[in-house]
N, C-alpha and C positions, 0 to 999 in steps of 0.2 A: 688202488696203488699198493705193490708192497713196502712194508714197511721199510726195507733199504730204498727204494724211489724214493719215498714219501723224504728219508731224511738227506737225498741227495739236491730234493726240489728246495728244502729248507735251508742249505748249507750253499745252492747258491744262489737264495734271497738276501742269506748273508753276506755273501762275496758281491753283491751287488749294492748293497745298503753299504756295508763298509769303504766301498769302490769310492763315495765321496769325500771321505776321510782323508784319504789316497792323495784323492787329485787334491785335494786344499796343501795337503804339504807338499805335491808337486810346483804348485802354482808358487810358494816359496821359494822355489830354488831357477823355475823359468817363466819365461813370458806366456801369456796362457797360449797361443798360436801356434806357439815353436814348441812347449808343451804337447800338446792338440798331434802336430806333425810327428814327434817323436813318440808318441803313443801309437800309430798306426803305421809307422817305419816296422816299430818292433814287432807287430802285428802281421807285417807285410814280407819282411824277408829276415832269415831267406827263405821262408817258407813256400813262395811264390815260385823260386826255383825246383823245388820237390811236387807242388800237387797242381794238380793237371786245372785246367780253366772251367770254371762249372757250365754245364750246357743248357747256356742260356744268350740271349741274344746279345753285343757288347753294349747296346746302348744302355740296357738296362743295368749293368754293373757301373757305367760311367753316373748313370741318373742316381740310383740309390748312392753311392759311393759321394759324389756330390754334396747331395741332400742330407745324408747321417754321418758320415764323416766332417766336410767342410762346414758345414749349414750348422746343423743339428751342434754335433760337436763341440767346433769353432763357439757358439755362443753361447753355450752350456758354461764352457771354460770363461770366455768373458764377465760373463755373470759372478760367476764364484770370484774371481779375480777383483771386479769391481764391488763385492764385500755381500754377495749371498749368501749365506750359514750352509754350510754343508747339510746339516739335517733338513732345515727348509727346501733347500733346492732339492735331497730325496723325495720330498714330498708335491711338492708344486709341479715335479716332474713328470709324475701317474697322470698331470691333466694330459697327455697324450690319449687317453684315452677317448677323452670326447672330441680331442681333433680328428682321433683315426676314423671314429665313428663318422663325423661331419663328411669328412676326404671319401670314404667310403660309401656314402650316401651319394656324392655329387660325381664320381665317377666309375663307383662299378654297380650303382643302382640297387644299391644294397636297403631296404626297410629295415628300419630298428624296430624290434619289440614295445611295447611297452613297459614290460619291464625293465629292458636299455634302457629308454627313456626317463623312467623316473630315477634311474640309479644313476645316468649321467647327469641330470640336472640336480640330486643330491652331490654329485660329486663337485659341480660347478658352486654350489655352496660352499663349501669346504673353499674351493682358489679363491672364491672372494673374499671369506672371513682370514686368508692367509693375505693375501694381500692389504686388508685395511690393516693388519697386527703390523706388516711390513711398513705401509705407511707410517705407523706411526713408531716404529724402530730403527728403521734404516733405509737406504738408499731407492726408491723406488724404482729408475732407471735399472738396477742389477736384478729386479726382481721382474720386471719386464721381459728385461733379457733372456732368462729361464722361459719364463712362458713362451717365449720366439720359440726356442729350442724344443719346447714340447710340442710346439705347432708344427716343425719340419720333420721332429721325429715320428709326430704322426701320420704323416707323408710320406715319408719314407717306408710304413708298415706298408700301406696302399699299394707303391709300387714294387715292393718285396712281392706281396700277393699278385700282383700281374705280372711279375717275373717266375713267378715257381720254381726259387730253386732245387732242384734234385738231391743236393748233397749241402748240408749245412757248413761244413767244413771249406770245404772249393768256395763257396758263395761267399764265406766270411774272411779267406785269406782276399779276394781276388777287388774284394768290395773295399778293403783297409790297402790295398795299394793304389786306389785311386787319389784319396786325402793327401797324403804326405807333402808333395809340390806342391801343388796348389796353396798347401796352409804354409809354406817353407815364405812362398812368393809373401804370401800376405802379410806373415811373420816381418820380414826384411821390409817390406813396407810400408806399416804401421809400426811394427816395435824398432824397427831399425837394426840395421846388423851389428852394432856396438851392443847394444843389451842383446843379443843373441851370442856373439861372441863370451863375451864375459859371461855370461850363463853357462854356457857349454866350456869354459875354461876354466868357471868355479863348481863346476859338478860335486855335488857332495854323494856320500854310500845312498843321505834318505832321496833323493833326487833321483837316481838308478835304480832303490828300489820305488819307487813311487812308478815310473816307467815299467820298469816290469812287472809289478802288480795291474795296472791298471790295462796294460797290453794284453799281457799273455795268461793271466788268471782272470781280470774279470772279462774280458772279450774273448778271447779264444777259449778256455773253458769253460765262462760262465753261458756262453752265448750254444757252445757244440751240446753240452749238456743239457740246456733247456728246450732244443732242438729234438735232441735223444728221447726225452720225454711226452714231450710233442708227438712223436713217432709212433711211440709205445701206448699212449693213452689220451681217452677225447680231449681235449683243447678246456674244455668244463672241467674235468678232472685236474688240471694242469694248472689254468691261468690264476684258480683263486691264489695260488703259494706268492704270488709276484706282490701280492699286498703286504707280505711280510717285511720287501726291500725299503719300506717309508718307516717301519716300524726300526730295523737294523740300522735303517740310515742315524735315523734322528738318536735312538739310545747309544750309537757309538759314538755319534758327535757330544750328545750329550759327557757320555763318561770319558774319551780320551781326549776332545777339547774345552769339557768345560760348556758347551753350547747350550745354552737355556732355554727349556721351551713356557712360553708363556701361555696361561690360559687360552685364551682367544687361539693361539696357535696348536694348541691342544684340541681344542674343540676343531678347529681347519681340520687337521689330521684323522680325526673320528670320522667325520664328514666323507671326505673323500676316502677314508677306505673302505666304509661305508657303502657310499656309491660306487667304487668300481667292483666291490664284489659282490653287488645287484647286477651290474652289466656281466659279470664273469659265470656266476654261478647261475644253472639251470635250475629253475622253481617248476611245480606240475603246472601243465598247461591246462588242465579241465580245472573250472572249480569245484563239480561237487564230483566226489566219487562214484561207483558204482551202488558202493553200500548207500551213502546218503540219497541219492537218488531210488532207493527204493523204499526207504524212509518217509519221504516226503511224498511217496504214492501209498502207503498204508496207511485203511480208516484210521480216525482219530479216538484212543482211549476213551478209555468211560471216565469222568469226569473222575467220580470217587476210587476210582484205582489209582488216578495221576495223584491224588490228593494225599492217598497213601503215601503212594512211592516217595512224593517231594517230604512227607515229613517221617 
């Protein structure tokens, strides 16, 4: 990669690690649902009136649109809402990795490597050692919650891939106007239209910007540009930078909320990035080389020459 890629893959691990920062002070100002809907409004139009529908079949925009909007989303936001740490939840998030893996295995008959294998099962270390730190910090049920959302987000990746969309752009305006109702409905009927009202009546500047950060800079640009790269260069070139987003997440939580990370949650965090960048990054597939295997077919030194050489 050149070095401008290189610093654009890095800037938006940033915008993606910071993205949690975002939604915690959004989740301030509204209900996480009608938050959730107003994220993908801004996302949806009127963009939806300018670019054309991506060419792909509509179930499939209905299905993903569902799953990573509503789904994914929706219980992302719940989480944080019901008292996740913004850093933690960047980090517990990457488990999508091994659900994609699992989703992938049971419906496009995909075989993991071994090397997959051992880097996701390091990474499942890492959720577990974050989850017993959670236990014994806070809410267990919000950190659940997260894990849900990593599971449907990595469902989501699955029927992404059996969708192919053509254009990252079309795909991601048309996939963010599916959410909005549906999370409006759900809004109105678990938070109630009284705390939706008075939310949207007590709008503060950080509340709009929280919205349009987390809309139109970490989705719409974070998402077209890591697409762009995608494009440009193998997927192994590309996927290791996404490890930086738990890294960004957590030290911005850390330095502008104050968020603590504790040993054990320290150690969670090595672990799992750890492991996903075993599953990401390409290792040589032979063990021994060419040279070595021609090494290991040359007679064996004279005794007293080895005995030199070693001293």
């Amino acid at each position: 990669m050149t070095p401008r890629h290189i610093a654009l893959a890095v800037l938006i691990a940033a915008v993606w690690g910071l993205n949690f920062v975002l939604i915690h002070l959004g989740l301030e100002s509204f209900p996480p649902l009608l938050f959730c809907a107003l994220r993908f409004a801004v996302v949806a139009v009127p963009a939806i009136f300018f670019v054309g529908r991506p060419k792909v079949a509509w179930r499939w925009i209905l299905l993903v649109g569902c799953t990573l909007g509503v789904v994914k989303f929706g219980l992302l936001f719940l989480g944080m809402h019901a008292g996740m740490p913004p850093g933690l939840s960047s980090l517990v998030l990457q488990s999508q990795a091994i659900f994609t893996a699992l989703f992938a295995a049971a419906m496009l008959r995909e075989r993991p490597t071994g090397q997959r294998i051992a880097g996701l099962a390091i990474a499942f270390g890492g959720i577990v050692l974050a989850a017993v730190d959670r236990g014994l910090g806070g809410p267990v049920g919000a950190f659940a919650l997260v894990i849900l959302s990593a599971v449907f987000w990595g469902l989501s990746n699955v029927l992404t891939r059996r969708a192919a969309p053509p254009d990252a752009l079309r795909w991601m305006v048309w996939v963010s106007a599916v959410p909005p109702l549906p999370l409006l409905a759900l809004s109105l009927l678990v938070e109630g239209p009284e705390a939706d009202l008075r939310a949207l009546g007590g709008i503060t500047a950080s509340g709009i910007g929280a919205i349009a950060y987390v809309g139109l800079v970490s989705t719409l640009f974070g998402f077209v540009a890591w697409s762009f790269l995608l494009r440009t260069y193998d997927a192994s070139a590309v996927a290791p930078y996404s490890l930086l987003v738990p890294v960004f997440g957590m030290s911005s939580s850390w330095l502008l909320l104050g968020e603590g990370i504790s040993p054990l949650a320290g150690c969670a965090a090595v672990l799992v990035i750890v492991g996903i960048g075993l599953t990401a990054l390409r290792l040589p597939a032979q063990p021994l080389s060419g040279r070595a295997r021609t090494l290991l077919r040359r007679p064996a030194e004279p005794a007293a020459w080895s005995a030199d050489r070693a001293g």
